[in-house]
N, C-alpha and C positions, 0 to 999 in steps of 0.2 A: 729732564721731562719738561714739555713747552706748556703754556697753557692753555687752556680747554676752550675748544672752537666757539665762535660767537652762535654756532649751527645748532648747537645743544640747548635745550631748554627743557628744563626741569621745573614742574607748577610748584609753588609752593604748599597748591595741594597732596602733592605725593610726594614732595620731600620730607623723612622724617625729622620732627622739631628736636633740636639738639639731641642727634642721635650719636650714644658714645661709641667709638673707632677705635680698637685699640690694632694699634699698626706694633708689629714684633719685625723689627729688622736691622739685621749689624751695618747697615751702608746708611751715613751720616746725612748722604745725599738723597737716598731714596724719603727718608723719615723728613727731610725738609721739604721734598716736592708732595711728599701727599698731607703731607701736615699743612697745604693750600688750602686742604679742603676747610680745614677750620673758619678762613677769612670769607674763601670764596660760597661754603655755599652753611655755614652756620653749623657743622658738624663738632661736637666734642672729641678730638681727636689727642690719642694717649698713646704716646710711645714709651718702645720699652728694648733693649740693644738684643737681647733674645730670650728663651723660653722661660728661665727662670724666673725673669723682672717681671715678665708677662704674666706668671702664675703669683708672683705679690701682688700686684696692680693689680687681679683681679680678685686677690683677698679683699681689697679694700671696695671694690664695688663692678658690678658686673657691667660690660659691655652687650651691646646690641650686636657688634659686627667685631670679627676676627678676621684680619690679613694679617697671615705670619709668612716671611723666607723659611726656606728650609737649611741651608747650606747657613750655620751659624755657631757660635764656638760655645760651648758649656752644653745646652740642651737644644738642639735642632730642631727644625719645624715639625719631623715625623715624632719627635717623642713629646713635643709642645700639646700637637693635636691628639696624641692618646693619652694623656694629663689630663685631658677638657676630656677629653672623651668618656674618662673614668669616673668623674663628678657627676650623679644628675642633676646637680641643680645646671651644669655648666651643658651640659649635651643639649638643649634647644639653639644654642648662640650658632648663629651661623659663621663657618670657619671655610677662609679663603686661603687656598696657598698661593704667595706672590713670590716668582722665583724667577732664575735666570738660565734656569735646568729644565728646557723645555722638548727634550727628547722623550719618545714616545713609553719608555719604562716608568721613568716620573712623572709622567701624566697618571698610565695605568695605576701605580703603587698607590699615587693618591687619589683616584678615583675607587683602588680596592679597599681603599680606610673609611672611607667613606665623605670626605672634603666637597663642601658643598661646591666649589669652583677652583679655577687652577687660571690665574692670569701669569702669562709671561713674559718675564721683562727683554728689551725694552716696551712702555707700552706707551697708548696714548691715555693721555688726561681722560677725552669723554670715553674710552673703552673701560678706565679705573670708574668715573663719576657709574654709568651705565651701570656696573657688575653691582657696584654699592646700592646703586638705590632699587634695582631688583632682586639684591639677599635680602633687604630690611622689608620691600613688601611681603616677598614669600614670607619672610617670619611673622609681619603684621596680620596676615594672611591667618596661618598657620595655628597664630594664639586666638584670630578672634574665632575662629572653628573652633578650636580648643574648648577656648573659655565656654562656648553656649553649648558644645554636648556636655561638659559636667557641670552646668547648670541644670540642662535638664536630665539628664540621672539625678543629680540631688533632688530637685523637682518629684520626683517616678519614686525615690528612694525613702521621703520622706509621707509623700501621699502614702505609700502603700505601707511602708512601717505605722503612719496613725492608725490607719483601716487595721491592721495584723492586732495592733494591741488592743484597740476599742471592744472589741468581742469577747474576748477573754476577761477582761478587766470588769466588764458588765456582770460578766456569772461572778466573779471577785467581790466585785462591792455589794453584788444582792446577797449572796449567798453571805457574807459576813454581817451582814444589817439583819438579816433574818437571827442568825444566832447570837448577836448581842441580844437581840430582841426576846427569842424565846429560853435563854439561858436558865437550866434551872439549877445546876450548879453553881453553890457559892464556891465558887474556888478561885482566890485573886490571880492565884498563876495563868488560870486560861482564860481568864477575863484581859489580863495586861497584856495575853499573847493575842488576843482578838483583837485588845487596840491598835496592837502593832500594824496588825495586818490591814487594819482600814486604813492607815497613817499612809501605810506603803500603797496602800491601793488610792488613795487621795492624791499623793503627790505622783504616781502614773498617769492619771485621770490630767491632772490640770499640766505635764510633761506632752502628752495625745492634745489633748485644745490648743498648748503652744503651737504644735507642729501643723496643727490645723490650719491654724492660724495665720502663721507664717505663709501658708500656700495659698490662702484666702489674698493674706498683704500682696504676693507677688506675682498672681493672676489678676490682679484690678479690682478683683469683688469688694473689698472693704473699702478703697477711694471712692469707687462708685455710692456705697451705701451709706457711706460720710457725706458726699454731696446730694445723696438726694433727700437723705434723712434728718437734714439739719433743721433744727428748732431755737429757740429765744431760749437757753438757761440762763440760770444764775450759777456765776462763780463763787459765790460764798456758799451758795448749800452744797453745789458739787463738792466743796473740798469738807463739806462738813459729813456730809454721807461717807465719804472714804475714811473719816479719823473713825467715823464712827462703826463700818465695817473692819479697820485692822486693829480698832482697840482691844479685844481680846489677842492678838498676837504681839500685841506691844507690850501688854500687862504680861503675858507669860515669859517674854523677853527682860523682863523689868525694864520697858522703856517707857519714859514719858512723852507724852504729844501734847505739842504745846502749840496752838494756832493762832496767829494775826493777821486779820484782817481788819484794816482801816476802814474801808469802802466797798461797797459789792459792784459789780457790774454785769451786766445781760447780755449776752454776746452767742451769737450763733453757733451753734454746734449739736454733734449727735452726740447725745449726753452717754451713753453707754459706753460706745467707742473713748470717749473722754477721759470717764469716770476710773476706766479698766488701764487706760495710760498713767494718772496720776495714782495710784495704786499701786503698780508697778513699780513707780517711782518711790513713793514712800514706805512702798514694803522693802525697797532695797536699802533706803535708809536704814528699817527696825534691823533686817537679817544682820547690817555690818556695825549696829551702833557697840557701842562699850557695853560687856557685860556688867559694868555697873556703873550708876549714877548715869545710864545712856540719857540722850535726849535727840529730837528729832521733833523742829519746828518747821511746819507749813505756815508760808506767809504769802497774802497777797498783797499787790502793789497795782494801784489802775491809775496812777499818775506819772510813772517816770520814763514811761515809752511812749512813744505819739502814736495813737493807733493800735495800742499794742497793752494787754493787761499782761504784768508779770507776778509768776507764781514763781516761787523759788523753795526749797525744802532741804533743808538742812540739819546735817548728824554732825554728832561728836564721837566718831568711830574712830575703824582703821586707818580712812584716807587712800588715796592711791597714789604711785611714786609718780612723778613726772615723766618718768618714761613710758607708762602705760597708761594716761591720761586716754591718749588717742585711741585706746583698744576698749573703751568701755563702752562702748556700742556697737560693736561688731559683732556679727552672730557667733554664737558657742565660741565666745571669747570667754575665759574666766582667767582672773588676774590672782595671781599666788595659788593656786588654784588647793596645791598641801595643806597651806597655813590656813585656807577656809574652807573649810569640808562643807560647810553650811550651803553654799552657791549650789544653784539649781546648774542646767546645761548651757545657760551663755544665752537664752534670748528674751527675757526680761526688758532689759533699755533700747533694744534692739527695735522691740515692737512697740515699747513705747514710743519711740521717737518716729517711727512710720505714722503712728497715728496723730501725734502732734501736727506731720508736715502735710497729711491730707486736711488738716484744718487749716494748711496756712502757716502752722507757727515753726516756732524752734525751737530745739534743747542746747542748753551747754551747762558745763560741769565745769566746777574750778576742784582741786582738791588739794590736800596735804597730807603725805603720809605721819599716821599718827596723829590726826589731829582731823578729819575728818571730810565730806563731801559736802559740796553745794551745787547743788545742780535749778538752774534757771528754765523754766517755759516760758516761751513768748506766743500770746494767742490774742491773733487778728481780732479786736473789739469788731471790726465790721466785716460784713459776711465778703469774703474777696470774689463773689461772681457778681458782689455789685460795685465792686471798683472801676 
């Protein structure tokens, strides 16, 4: 195979960035000449002598592009590609067959399996470069259509599930406030099953607001009304209004809230949007603290970032393991999810940290399992549309 004509020219705009190749071929020579691509044009390129290696190597991590021969000894390229074929996670990867069986039965056969292309050997370099970087766009292609229609059905899916529950939940919570209200029966059985029912219809209620919410965060409405609605707070009463709205769920938790604050500072923000993220935050502390001796300090610090005042809030709970550090703020992520039945649906820190970054700031979390969370806001002392 000679190399690829000086005529070719591929942008490094539409070259995919280290796109992994995994080449399946028993010829030592072919796997060296396209195993070029690696130098020449920055491609992850993963061989494997045939189908079976093919299907370990992609146990260990999925490839973007598939050229397999067909003609190979163990598992052949026809039973390679119905292997992939059978996996969904594996069926979007686009699969090439690269062969030296270029009679028109083996074209058919594999265009009847369904083989995104069929290059046949011998071939030229830019005929291989060409095929590769037009499977990777079509799939680029292909995911980012993907990806934005089940955004928006989740979008469609989620609007119209708040709306579906809000109405019903309404006659729920009145209709239950009325009969606590006019109860004339002492009878603690139906009195505890009326609690029940407002309990469940409260955590409904504020399940519908998240989801509200959520659609609000990701149509623009709440950036918008964070920037327009910003005001001069104080961050020592913001954080003192929140201990002092979760302290009844702290005290039923038996947790204590313990706050330091050194210094206060006045810094721009829409205090509601704020108030409702650090909240979030240290309500996630109480749910995960230690059912006993818990504790769950808010601290602020307006000295040790330049421009920048840090809250931090930290428990002596469960902790999270290091491998699920990075999932605690993704939506309707919930971590062990058995061993804590307490966890709402996963959008808690989620929303908190949207609202954080329309101020400007940031969250991070450090944690240990069994031994507790800390989680950090950094919030812009100075308003950033006057930077």
């Amino acid at each position: 195979m000679s190399t690829p004509s000086n005529q070719l020219h591929v942008s490094s705009e539409d070259r995919s960035q280290r796109a992994a190749i995994l080449l399946v071929d028993d010829d030592p020579a072919i796997l060296e000449g396209v195993a070029d691509l690696r130098s020449l044009y920055d491609y992850n390129v993963i061989a494997a002598g045939n189908g079976q290696e093919a299907l370990r190597a992609m146990q260990e991590g999925l490839p973007d592009l598939i050229i397999s021969d067909i003609m190979m000894p163990g598992m052949d390229g026809y039973e390679f590609f119905e292997a992939v074929r059978s996996n969904p996670v594996w069926t979007p990867i686009p699969f090439v067959f690269l062969t030296a069986r270029g009679q028109a039965r083996d074209i058919r056969l594999g265009n009847l399996l369904g083989v995104d292309a069929y290059l046949v050997k011998p071939f030229e370099p830019d005929d291989l470069l060409v095929m590769v970087e037009s499977r990777l766009k079509r799939a680029r292609d292909i995911q980012t259509v993907t990806r934005a229609d089940v955004e928006r059905i989740k979008q469609e899916l989620i609007t119209i599930f708040s709306h579906e529950l809000r109405t019903p939940l309404t006659y729920i919570y009145g209709y239950v406030s009325l009969l606590q209200e006019n109860l004339v029966v002492d009878d603690p059985t139906v009195t505890e099953m009326l609690n029940g029912v407002q309990k469940g219809a409260d955590r409904l209620v504020r399940l519908v607001e998240d989801l509200m919410l959520i659609v609000r965060i990701d149509s623009g409405v709440v950036g918008m009304e964070i920037t327009l609605r910003r005001e001069r707070s104080s961050l020592a009463q913001l954080i003192e209004d929140v201990v002092r709205r979760l302290a009844p769920t702290a005290l039923e938790r038996n947790v204590q809230l313990e706050v330091s604050v050194s210094d206060d500072v006045v810094l721009p923000c829409t205090q509601v949007y704020l108030e409702d993220a650090l909240m979030r935050i240290v309500g996630n502390g109480i749910k995960f603290c230690r059912t006993e001796n818990g504790v769950v300090t808010i601290a602020l610090d307006t000295t040790s970032q330049d421009g920048f005042a840090e809250i931090t809030v930290s428990d002596n709970g469960i902790g999270i393991e290091p491998a699920q550090v990075d999932r605690a703020f993704e939506r309707f992520s919930q971590i062990n999810r058995r061993a804590n039945e307490q966890q709402g649906v996963g959008l808690g820190l989620s929303i908190a940290r949207s609202i954080v970054e329309f101020h400007g700031g940031s969250i991070h979390v450090e944690s240990t399992a069994g031994k507790g969370s800390t989680f950090r806001l950094l919030l812009p002392v100075e308003d950033p549309r006057e930077q």
